[in-house]
ZAKOL-188876 format. One line per field, with one value per residue (C-alpha): residue in one letter; x, y, z; residue number from 1. Coordinates in Angstrom, 1 decimal. Layout:
BEGIN
finu = c(a, ...);
px = c(X, ...);
py = c(Y, ...);
pz = c(Z, ...);
lummi = c(NUM, ...);
//
This chain:
BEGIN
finu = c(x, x, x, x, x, x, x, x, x, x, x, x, x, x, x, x, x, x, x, x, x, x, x, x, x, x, x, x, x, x, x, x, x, x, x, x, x, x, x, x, x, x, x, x, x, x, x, x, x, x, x, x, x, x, x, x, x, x, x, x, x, x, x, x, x, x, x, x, x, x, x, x, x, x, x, x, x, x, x, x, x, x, x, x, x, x, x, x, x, x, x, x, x, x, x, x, x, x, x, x, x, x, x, x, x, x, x, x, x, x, x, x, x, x, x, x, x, x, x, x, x, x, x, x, x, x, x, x, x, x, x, x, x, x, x, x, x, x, x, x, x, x, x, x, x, x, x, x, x, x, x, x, x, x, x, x, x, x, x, x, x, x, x, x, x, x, x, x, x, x, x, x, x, x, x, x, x, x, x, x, x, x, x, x, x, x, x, x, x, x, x, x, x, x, x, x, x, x, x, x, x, x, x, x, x, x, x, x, x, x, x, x, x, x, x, x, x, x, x, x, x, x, x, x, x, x, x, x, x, x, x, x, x, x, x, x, x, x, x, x, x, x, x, x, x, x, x, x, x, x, x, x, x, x, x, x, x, x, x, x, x, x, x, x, x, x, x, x, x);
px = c(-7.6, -8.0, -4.5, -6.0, -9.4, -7.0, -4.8, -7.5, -9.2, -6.6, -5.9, -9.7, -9.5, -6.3, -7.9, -10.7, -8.5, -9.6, -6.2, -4.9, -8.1, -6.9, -3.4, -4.6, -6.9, -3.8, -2.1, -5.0, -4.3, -0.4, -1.0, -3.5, -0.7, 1.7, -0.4, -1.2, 2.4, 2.8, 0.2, 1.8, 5.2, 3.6, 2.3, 5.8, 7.0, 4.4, 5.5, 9.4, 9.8, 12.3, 11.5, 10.6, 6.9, 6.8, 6.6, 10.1, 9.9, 6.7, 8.3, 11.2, 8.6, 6.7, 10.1, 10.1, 7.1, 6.8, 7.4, 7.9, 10.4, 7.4, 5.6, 7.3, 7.8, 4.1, 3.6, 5.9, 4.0, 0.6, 1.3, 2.8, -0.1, -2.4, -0.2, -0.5, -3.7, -4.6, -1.6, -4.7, -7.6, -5.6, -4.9, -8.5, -9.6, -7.3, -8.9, -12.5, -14.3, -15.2, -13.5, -14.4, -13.0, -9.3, -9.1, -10.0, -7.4, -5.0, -6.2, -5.2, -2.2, -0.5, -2.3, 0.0, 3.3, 2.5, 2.0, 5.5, 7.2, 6.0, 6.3, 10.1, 10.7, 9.5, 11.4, 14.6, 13.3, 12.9, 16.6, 17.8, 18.7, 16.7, 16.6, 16.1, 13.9, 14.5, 18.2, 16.9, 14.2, 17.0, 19.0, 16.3, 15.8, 18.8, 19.0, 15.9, 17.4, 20.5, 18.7, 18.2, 14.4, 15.1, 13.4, 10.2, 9.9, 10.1, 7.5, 5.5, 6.1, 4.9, 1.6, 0.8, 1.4, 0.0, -3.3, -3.2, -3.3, -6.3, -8.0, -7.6, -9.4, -12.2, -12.6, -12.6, -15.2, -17.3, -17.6, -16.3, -14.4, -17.9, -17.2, -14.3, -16.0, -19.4, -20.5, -22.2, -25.5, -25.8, -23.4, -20.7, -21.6, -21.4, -17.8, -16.2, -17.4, -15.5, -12.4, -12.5, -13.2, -10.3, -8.0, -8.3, -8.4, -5.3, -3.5, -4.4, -3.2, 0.1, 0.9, -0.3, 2.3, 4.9, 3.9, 4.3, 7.8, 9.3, 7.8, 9.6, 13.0, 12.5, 11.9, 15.0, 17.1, 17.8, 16.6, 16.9, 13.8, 12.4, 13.0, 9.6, 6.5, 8.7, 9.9, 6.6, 5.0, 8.1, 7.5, 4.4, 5.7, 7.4, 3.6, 1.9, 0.1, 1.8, 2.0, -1.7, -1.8, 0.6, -1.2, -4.7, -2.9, -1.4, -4.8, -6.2, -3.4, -4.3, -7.7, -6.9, -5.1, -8.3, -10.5, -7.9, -8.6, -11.8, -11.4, -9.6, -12.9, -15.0, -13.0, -14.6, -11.9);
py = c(1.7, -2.1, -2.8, -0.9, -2.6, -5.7, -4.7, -3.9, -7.2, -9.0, -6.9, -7.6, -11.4, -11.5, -9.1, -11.8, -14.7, -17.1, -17.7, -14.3, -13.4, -16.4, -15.6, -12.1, -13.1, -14.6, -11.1, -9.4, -12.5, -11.7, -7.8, -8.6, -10.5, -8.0, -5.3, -7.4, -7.8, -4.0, -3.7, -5.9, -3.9, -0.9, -1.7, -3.3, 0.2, 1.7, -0.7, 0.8, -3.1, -1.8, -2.9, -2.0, -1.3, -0.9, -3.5, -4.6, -5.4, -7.0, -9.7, -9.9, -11.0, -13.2, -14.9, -16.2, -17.8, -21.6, -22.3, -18.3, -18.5, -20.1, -17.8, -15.0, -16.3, -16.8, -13.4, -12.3, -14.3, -13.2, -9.0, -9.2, -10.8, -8.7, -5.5, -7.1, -7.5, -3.7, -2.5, -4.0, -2.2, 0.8, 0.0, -0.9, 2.7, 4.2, 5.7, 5.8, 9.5, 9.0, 11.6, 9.0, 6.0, 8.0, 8.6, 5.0, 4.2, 6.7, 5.5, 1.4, 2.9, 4.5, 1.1, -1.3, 0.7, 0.8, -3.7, -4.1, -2.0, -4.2, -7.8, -5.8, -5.8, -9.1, -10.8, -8.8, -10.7, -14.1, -14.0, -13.0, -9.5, -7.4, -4.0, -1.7, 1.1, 4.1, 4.0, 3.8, 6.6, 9.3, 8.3, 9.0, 12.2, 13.3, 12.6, 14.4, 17.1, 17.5, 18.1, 21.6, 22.4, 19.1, 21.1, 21.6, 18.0, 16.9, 19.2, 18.0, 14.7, 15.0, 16.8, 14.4, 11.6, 13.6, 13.6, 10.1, 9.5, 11.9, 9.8, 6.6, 8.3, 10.0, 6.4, 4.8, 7.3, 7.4, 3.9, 3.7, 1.0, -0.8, -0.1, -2.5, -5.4, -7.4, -6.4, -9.4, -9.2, -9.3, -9.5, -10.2, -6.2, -4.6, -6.6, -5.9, -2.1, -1.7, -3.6, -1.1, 1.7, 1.1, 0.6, 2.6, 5.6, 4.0, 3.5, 7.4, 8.9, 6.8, 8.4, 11.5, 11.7, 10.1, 13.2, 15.8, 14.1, 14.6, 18.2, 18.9, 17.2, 19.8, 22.9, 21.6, 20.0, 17.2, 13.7, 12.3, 13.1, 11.6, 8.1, 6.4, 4.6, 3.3, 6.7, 8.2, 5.5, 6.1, 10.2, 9.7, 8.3, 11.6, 13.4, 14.2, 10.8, 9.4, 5.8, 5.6, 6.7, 4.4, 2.0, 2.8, 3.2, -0.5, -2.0, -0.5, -1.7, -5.2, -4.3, -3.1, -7.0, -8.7, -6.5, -7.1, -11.0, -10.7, -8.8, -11.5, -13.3, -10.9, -8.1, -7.2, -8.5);
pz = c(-35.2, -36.0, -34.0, -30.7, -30.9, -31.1, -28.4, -26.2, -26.5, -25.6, -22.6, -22.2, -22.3, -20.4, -17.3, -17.3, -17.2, -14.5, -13.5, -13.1, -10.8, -9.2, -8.7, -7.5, -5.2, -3.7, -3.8, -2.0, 0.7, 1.1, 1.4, 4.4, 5.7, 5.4, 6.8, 10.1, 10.6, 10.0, 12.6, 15.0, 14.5, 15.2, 18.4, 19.5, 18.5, 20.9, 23.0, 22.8, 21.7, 18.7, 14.4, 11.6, 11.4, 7.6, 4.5, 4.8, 8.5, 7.7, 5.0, 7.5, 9.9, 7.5, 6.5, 10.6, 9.9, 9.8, 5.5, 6.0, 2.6, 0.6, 2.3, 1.1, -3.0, -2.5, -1.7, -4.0, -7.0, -5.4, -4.9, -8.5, -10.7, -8.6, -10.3, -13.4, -13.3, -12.5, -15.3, -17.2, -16.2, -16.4, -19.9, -20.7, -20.1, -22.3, -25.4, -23.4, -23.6, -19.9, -18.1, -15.1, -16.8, -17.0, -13.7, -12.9, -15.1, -13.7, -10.0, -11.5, -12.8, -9.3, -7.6, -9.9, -9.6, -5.9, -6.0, -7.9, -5.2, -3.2, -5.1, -5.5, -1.7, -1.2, -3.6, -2.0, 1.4, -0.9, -2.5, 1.3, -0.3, 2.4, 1.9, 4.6, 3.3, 5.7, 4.1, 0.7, 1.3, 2.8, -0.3, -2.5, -0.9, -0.7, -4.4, -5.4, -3.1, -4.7, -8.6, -9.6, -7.5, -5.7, -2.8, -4.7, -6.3, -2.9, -1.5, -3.9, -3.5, 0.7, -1.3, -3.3, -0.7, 2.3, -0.6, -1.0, 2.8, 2.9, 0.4, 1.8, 4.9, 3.1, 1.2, 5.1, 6.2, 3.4, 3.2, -1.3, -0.6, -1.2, -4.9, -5.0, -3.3, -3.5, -0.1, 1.7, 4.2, 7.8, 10.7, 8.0, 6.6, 9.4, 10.2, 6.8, 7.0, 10.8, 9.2, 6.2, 8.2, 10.9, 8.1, 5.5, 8.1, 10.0, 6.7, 5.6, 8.7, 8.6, 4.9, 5.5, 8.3, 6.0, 3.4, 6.2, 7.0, 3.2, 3.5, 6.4, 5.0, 2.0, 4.0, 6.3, 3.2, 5.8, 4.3, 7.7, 8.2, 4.8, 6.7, 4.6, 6.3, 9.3, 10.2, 10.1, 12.1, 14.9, 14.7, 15.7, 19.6, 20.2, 19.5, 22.8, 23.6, 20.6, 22.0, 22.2, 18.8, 17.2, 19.2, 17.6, 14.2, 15.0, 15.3, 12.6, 10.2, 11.7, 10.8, 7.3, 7.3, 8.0, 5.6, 2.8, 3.4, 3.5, 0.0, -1.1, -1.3, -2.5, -4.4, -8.1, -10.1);
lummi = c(1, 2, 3, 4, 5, 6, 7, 8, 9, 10, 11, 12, 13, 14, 15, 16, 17, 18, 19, 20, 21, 22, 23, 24, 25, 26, 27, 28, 29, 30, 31, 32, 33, 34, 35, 36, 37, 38, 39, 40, 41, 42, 43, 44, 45, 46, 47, 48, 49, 50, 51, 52, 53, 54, 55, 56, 57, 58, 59, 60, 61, 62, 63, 64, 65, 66, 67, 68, 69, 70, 71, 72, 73, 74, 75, 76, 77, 78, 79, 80, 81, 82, 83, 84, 85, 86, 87, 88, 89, 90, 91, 92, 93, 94, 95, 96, 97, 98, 99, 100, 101, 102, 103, 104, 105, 106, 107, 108, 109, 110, 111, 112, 113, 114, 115, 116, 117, 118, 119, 120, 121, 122, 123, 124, 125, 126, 127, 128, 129, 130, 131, 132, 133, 134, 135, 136, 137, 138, 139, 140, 141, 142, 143, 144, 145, 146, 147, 148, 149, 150, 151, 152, 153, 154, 155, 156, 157, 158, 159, 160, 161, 162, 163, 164, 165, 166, 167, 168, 169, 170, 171, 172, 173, 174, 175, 176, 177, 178, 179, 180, 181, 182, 183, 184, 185, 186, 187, 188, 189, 190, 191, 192, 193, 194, 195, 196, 197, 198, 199, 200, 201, 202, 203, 204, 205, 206, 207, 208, 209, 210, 211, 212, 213, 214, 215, 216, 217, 218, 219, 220, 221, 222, 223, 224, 225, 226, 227, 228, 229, 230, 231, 232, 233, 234, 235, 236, 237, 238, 239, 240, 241, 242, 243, 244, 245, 246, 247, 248, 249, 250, 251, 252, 253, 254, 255, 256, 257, 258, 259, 260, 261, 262, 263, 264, 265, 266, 267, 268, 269);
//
């Protein structure tokens, strides 16, 4: 009992420690970067301009950049404190009677997992190791695909991300991503709430397509069509006014960008 009361305040001090907020603040920065560059790759898509709309054509794009390598390590540095940093609120809820505080914890959990993916691919990009993720998600697929009920782990898997996209829209419409930030006054409000808006619900309908995509590579057992966030993005230009829509979505990843700097400022950390 003593050892997790221990354990727990030391998790405590270290979630609190000035430089980790720091560094994290930093990681809330590089995923605003990365998400306008999404945005911008999206609407060359639209465009039938060719690339990669999704994170590794982003840090592909970032690497271009003027100091686009310290860029990159920055970003790399930055996106994996900022997982740290939620591995340890998801470990400060554990134990807690709150049926609430778990699923925070849960909610941190699939957040920080979802940052070292990320802090992964960019430091693929930074050791000029770039991987290129439709490939690696058909090979996952066809993995999961191949295991006894393959088919239904990756049904399940277009569920639960298909859910996850819906949430990020409900969170966009509803306005809850004022419980992650210290919302500010004025004209600045009112900006930061059509930032969050456009992006969370641009972001949500871009995985919910990537979830209906792995559902449809199970009912078909064809993992071409499990081609990740790029090849959702890209099925979305053979839809019936799809360019507009990839278009729309474009901007509002850009948007999502700018809101995530601005979060960088004011994100309850």
């Amino acid at each position: 009992m003593i050892g997790s009361k221990e354990a727990r305040r030391v998790a405590r001090r270290a979630g609190n420690s000035r430089a980790l907020t720091t560094i994290a603040r930093i990681g809330f920065a590089a995923s605003g970067l990365m998400h306008l560059l999404m945005g911008y790759l999206a609407i060359r898509i639209a465009n039938h301009q060719g690339g990669e709309s999704d994170q590794s054509g982003a840090f592909a794009q970032m690497a271009k950049l003027p100091g686009g390598t310290i860029l990159v390590w920055v970003t790399v540095v930055g996106l994996t404190a900022l997982a740290l940093w939620l591995l340890l609120q998801a470990a400060l809820g554990i134990g807690s009677a709150s049926k609430k505080r778990w699923a925070r914890s849960l909610v941190s959990f699939g957040k920080s997992v979802a940052y070292f993916t990320l802090a992964s691919t960019a430091l693929s990009m930074a050791l000029r190791q770039p991987t290129d993720s439709a490939t690696s998600a058909r090979q996952a697929s066809r993995t999961i695909l191949s295991l006894p009920g393959g088919q239904l782990m990756l049904i399940v898997a277009g569920i639960i991300a298909a859910g996850i996209g819906g949430y990020l829209v409900v969170k966009g419409v509803r306005r809850k991503f004022h419980e992650d930030i210290e919302v500010p006054t004025g004209h600045a409000k009112t900006a930061i709430e059509v930032l969050g808006i456009a992006g969370y619900v641009a972001k949500g309908i871009a995985i919910v397509t990537l979830g209906i995509l792995l559902i449809v590579a199970a009912i078909q057992v064809d993992p071409q069509d499990a081609s990740g966030l790029d090849g959702a993005l890209k099925a979305l230009v053979a839809l019936p006014f799809g360019e507009a829509i990839l278009l729309v979505i474009g901007c509002g990843l850009m948007a999502y960008g700018l809101y995530s700097f601005a979060r960088a400022r004011l994100a309850k950390l």
